[in-house]
N, C-alpha and C positions, 0 to 999 in steps of 0.2 A: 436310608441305607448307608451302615459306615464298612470300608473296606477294613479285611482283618489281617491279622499280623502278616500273612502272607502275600497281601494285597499290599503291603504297605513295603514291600520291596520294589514293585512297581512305580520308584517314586518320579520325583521331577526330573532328576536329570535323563533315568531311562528315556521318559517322555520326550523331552528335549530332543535325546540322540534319535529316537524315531522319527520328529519330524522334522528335522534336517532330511530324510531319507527320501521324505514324502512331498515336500515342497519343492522337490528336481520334480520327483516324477510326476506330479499332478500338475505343473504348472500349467497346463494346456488343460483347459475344461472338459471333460466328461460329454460325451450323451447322454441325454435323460432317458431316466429309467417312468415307468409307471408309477413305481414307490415313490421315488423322490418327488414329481411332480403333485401329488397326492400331499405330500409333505411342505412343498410348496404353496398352495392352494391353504392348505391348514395354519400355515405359518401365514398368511396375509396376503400374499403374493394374487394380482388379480390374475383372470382369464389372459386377458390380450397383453401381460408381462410375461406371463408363462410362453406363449405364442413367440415372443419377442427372444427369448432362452432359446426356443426350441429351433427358430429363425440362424441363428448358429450354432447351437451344440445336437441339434437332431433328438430323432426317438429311437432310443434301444432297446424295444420292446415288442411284443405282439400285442395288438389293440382286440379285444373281444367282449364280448357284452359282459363279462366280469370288471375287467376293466373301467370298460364306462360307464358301470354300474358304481364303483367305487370312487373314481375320478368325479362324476355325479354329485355322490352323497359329502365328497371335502369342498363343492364348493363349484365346480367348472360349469361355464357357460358354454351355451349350445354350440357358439365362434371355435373353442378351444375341441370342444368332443368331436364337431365335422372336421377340422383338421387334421385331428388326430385321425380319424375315419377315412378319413380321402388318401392318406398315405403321404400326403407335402412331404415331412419331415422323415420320413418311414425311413432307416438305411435297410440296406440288402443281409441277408440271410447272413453272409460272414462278416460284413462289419457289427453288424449284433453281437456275433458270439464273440469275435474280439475285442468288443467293448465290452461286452460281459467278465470275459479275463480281468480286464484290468480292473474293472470294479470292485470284481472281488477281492483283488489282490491288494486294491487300497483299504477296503472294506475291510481286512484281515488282517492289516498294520494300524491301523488306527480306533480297532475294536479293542486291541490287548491292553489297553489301562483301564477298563473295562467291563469288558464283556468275560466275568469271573462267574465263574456256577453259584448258584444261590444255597447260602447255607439253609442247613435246618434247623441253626438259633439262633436268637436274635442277636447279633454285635453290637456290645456297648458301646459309646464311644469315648476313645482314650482322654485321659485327661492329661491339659494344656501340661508344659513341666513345671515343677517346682522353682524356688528362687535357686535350691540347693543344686537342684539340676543343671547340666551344662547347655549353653544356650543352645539351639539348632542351630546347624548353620544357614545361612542369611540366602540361599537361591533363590529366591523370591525378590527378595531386594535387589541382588546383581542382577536378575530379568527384568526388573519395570523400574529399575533407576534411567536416568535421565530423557523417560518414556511417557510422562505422563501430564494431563493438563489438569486444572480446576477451576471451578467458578468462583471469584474473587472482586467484591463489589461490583458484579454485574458484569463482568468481563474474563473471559477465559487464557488464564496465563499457567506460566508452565508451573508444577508443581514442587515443593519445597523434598527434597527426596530425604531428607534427617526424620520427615513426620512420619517416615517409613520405619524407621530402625528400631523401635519400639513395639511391631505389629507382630504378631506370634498365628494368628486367623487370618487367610485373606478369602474374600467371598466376591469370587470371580461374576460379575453378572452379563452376560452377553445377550446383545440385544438390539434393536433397529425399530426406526419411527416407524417403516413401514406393514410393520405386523400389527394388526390390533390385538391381538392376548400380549402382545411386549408391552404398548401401550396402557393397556388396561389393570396389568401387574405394575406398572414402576410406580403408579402413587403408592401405592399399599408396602411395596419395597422402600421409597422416601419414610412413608410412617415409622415403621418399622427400625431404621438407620437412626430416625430424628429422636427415636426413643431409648434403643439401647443403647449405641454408641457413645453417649456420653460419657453412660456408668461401665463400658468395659471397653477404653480406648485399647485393649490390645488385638483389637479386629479390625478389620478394614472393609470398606467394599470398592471393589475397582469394577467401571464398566469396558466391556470391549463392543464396539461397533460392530454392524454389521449393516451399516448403512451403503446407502451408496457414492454419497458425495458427502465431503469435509460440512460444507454446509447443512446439510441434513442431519450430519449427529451431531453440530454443534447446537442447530436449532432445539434437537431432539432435549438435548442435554439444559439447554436454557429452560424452555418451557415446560419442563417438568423440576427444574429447582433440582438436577442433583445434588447433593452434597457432598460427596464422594468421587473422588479422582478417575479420571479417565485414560484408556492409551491414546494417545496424540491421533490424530489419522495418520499423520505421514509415519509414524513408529509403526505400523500394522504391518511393514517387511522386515522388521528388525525384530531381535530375538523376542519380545515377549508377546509380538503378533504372531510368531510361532505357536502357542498355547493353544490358540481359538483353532487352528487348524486341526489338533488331534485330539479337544474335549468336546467341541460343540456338532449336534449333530441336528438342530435345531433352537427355535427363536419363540421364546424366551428362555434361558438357562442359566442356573446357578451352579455353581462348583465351588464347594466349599473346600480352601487347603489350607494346612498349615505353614510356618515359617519355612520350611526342607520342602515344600511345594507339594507332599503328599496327600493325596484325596482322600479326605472325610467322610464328602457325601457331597452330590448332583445328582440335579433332577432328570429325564429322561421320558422318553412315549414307550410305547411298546405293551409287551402284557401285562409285564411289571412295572407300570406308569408310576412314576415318583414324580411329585410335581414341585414346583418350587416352596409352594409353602410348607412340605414337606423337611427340607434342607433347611428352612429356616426356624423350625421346632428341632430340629437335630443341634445346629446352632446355639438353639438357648439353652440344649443341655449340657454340651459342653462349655457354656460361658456360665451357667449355675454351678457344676459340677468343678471349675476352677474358682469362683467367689465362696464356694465352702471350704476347699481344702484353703484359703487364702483365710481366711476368719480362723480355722481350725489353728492353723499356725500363728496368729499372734494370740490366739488363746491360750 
């Protein structure tokens, strides 16, 4: 899926200014909804961690045999469906609907880079600029400068930010040891890097955690051999920890953007599920569809 011209007004710095707006108001955790728990459960997360969530943020929901019929089939053990059933975590009739408010009203600032009506043909995707074209400007570089780590003879030191100034694609990957499909996607994402990266250095992939401790995504990060730069943990309050707040709405996820930080194409659930290997066939056509016009011109 690539966003089209109209779409592409939505760009980074909008984005930006939105979740400045959104990281006052959400900084206090939510109640869980049904959905998200469901989503939870799907994205990795066990039974008695969900429990552990719901231990402080509660349920906002009505529990009914649809529910736990769905909750069921992503995965919840019987511990998490009787809790849920017994009412523990249950809030009262108006704290529901006021945590419904606010849901929605996060839900509806951080849908709008997004959540665009689907055309009725298929959007090509733009090609990268010319030499003769004037550069983009560099948002990209001034959000993830002095933000970022990599793996460097076996040891994770901070990153050289100059090997940024040359990147025109950044392929945002967000993700956490503790989800198995994260897990089960990153070799196949390393393949994919170790391959074409070489021949079309003006792409990048940066990971953002979603971990829970410095330790655990640095682990994540060793024993999977990234290749590719990371945001620091302690950087995940400063501007380009902002990003993950209003793209990712689950784990594992790509966001592919360009230099001006405008969305390409990312993956997504839903009816219209785009999945990552999806983003990354989008990707090789616009890194083919720049190595032609690039041969075209010295031809």
């Amino acid at each position: 899926m690539f966003c089209s011209e109209d779409e592409a007004m939505r760009c980074f710095g909008t984005i930006l200014f939105i979740l400045a707006t959104i990281s006052c108001a959400v900084a206090v955790a939510l109640p869980l909804t049904a959905k998200e728990i469901g989503l939870m459960l799907r994205s990795g997360y066990s039974s008695d961690a969900v429990v552990r969530e719901l231990s402080t943020r509660k349920f906002a929901d009505t529990f009914d045999a649809d529910v736990e019929k769905q909750l069921t089939q992503s995965g919840a053990k019987p511990a998490l469906i009787e809790a849920l059933r017994s009412g523990t975590y249950q809030l009262s009739a108006s704290e529901i609907a006021e945590a419904k408010m606010k849901l929605a009203a996060k839900e509806q600032i951080t849908a709008k880079p997004f959540d665009q009506p689907a055309s009725t043909e298929e959007t090509k995707p733009s090609p990268p600029a010319t030499e003769q074209s004037a550069p983009p400007p560099d948002n990209m570089l001034q959000h993830l400068k002095d933000s970022l780590i990599c793996i460097h003879h076996g040891s994770l030191v901070r990153c050289d930010d100059d090997a940024l100034e040359n990147k025109r694609l950044f392929l945002l990957f967000f993700s956490a040891t503790w989800s198995a499909p994260a897990r089960k996607f990153t070799p196949q994402l390393v393949e994919y890097y170790n391959r074409v990266a070489p021949e079309h250095p003006e792409f990048e992939v940066v990971f953002f955690s979603a971990d829970r401790s410095q330790y655990a995504m640095e682990t994540y990060m060793m024993q999977s051999s990234m290749p590719w730069p990371a945001l620091g943990y302690d950087k995940r309050s400063g501007p380009a920890g902002d990003i993950e707040k209003g793209l990712v709405h689950e784990i594992p996820s790509l966001v592919l953007v360009d230099g001006r930080g405008k969305v390409l194409s990312y993956s997504h659930g839903g009816d219209n599920e785009v999945l990552p290997e999806k983003v990354l066939s989008d990707l090789d056509q616009i890194l083919a569809h720049g190595a032609a016009a690039t041969a075209a011109q010295k031809n």
